[in-house]
C-alpha positions, 0 to 999 in steps of 0.5 A: 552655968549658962552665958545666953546670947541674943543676937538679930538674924535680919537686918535688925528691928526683928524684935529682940527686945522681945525676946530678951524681956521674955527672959529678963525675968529668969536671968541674973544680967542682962548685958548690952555689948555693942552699939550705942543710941542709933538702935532701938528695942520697943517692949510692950508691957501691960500694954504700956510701949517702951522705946528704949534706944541705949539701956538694955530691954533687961532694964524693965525686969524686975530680976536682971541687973542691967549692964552696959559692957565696953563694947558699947558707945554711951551718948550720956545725954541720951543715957539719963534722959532715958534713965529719968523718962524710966524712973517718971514712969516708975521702972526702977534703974539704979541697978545699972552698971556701966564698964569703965571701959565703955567709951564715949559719944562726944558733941564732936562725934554727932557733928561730923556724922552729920556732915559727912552724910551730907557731903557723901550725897548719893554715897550716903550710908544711911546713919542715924546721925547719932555720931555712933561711926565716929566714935567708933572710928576714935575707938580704933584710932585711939583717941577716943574717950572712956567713961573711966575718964570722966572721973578724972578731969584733967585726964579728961580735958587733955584727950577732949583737946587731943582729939579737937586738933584733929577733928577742928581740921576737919570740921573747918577746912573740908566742912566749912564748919566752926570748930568746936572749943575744947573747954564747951566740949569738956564741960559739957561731959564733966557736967554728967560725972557726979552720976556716972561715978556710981554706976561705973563697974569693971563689968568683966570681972562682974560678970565673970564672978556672976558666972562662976557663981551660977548665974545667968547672964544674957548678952544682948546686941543691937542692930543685928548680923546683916549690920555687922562690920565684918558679916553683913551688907558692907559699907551699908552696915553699923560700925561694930560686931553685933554678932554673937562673937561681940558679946565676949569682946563685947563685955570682957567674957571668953567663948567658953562661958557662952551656952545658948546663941539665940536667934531673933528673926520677923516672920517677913524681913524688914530694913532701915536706911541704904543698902542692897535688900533683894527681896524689897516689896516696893509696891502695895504689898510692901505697903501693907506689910509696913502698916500692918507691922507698925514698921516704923524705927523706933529711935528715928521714925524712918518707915522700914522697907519690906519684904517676905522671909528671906531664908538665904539671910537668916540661914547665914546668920545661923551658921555664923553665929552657931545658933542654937534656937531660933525665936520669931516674931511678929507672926501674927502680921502674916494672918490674912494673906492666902499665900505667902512667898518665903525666899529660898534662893537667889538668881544671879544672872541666870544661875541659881544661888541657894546661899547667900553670895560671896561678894557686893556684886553678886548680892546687888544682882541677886532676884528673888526665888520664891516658894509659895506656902499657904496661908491663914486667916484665923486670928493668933493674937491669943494663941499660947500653945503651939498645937492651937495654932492653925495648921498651915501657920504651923506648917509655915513655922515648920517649913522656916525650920527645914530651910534655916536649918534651926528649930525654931523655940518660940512665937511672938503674936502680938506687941505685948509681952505675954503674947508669946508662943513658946515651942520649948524653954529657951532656958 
């Protein structure tokens, strides 16, 4: 039965909270695989907004169990002043399971990512500051520290001052920083283990009993496939693989259990932080596509940059990640603009690209080739049938199709959740 991926096309912030609330209430879990608190998922519901910014978007179903798989990195302050905003606000959240494997955003982690973007200066990347990189990088160095070891202090402790002999070098001798005591740093995650212990699951196994089951499970990443580590706009991307292949290593499940690969993109693109981004609107029409978006970040406030639909980005990310459907978002922005350009290939130093190029270099040179589509001025906002729509808007979604290559499933055309198109089920 069926595994459900939804994975961002863009350069994340296309509204995959959306989507996934759309199906929390038809699903069994709804999975977070990679990430930490430097993403954030906005889901409006009955007019209410909810940021959410490390739970999965599932966590405000009333059906799907909400998990946190290995792939994940967990600030722990972060995770229960969100559960306990939650419960003020009467979502229930002690359905949440959280993998032993999962690992662990330290005060240390935060420290040094703050630093380090300011020591870079013009090199920045462009971070959160939410020591999400760092973490990631103890991962692959092995020295980082897992949920599993807030159950056992002593184990604890020891990695905590492991990890600090490093890290103290490095705050004082090349930041100019104090370093940090092994003892503060322990306390101040043992102080949260009394709460985690009852959350904590060997999710892969849950999840894999679920399947077996016949259960539907969704996987939901953050950021999005032009982040990835490996596939997007490297060095200005996350530090893990937000693609649809992370939910398997993501959360302990094979390639085989997964069904569906959905694809979220805006009907426009947006982008937060450093990074090449060829179809940049850095004018008044860039401005007015910010605003009338509300193109803000949800865990920062940054404003997004923007620009139109870049066919040449989402296109890749359908062949990378096998993208079954297509959902997009924020359609109803594009009311009122007569024309409205769509990217649909790249000029690179006079030659014509109809895909996105191979190298940094090449995409730092790229400009933009437009094709002009007509527009709409009829409000969509109440829109629930496809047909009902106007028909140069319909002609917009069907020309998307023909230049990504994927049929596009559904519509968002508003902030609230029910404010939905749905072309066909995406279940």
């Amino acid at each position: 039965m069926p595994g459900v991926v939804v994975v961002g096309t863009q350069w994340g912030d296309e509204g995959k909270g959306k989507a996934t609330d759309q199906l929390g209430d038809k699903v069994d879990f709804v999975v977070r695989y990679s990430g930490g608190n430097n993403a954030g998922h906005t889901v409006q519901v009955g007019g209410e907004r909810y940021a959410l910014h490390l739970l999965p978007s599932g966590i405000l179903s009333r059906r799907a169990r909400p998990v946190l798989g290995n792939g994940v990195v967990i600030d722990l302050e972060v995770l229960f002043e969100e559960l306990d905003a939650l419960a003020a606000r009467g979502v229930a959240v002690d359905r949440l399971l959280i993998s032993a494997n999962a690992h662990l955003i330290a005060p240390y982690h935060r420290t040094i990512d703050r630093v380090t973007e300011r020591f870079l200066g013009k090199r920045r990347i462009g971070t959160t500051g939410r020591g999400v990189g760092p973490a990631y990088a103890d991962k692959a160095s092995r020295i980082g520290l897992r949920v599993q070891d807030l159950l056992d202090e002593s184990i604890l402790r020891q990695k905590v001052a492991v990890a600090l002999e490093q890290k103290n070098q490095l705050l004082v001798r090349v930041y100019n920083r104090p370093a940090l005591s092994a003892d503060e740093v322990s306390d101040h995650l043992l102080a949260y283990a009394d709460r985690v212990r009852p959350l904590v699951a060997d999710v892969s196994r849950v999840l894999n009993e679920a399947l077996d089951r016949g259960q539907t499970v969704l996987f939901e990443g953050a950021q999005a496939h032009h982040l990835d580590v490996d596939f997007g706009t490297y060095p200005y991307v996350t530090s893990s693989n937000p693609i649809a292949a992370g939910a398997c290593t993501g959360s302990g499940v094979g390639p085989t259990r997964l069904d569906r690969v959905i694809g979220i993109a805006k009907a426009y693109t947006t982008r937060v932080g450093e990074g090449p981004f060829p179809g940049e609107l850095t004018d008044e029409t860039g401005q007015r596509l910010r605003e009338t978006g509300g193109e803000y970040g949800t865990t920062t406030g940054r404003p997004r940059r923007c620009g139109w639909f870049d066919a040449l980005l989402v296109e890749q990310a359908a062949t990378c990640n096998a993208l079954t459907d297509l959902f997009l978002t924020k359609l109803d922005v594009l009311t009122g603009w007569p024309k409205i350009p769509v990217i649909v290939a790249y000029d690179i130093d006079g030659r014509r690209c109809p895909v996105m190029p191979m190298t940094q270099t090449e995409l730092h040179h790229a400009k933009p080739v437009y094709e002009h589509l007509e527009g709409w001025s009829e409000d969509i906002s109440g829109v629930r049938r496809f047909e009902d729509l106007p028909p140069a808007c319909q002609r917009y979604v069907r020309r998307l199709e023909e230049l990504v290559g994927v049929r596009i499933s559904g519509l968002g055309v508003g902030p609230d959740r029910d404010q939905v198109v749905m072309v066909r089920p995406l279940l």
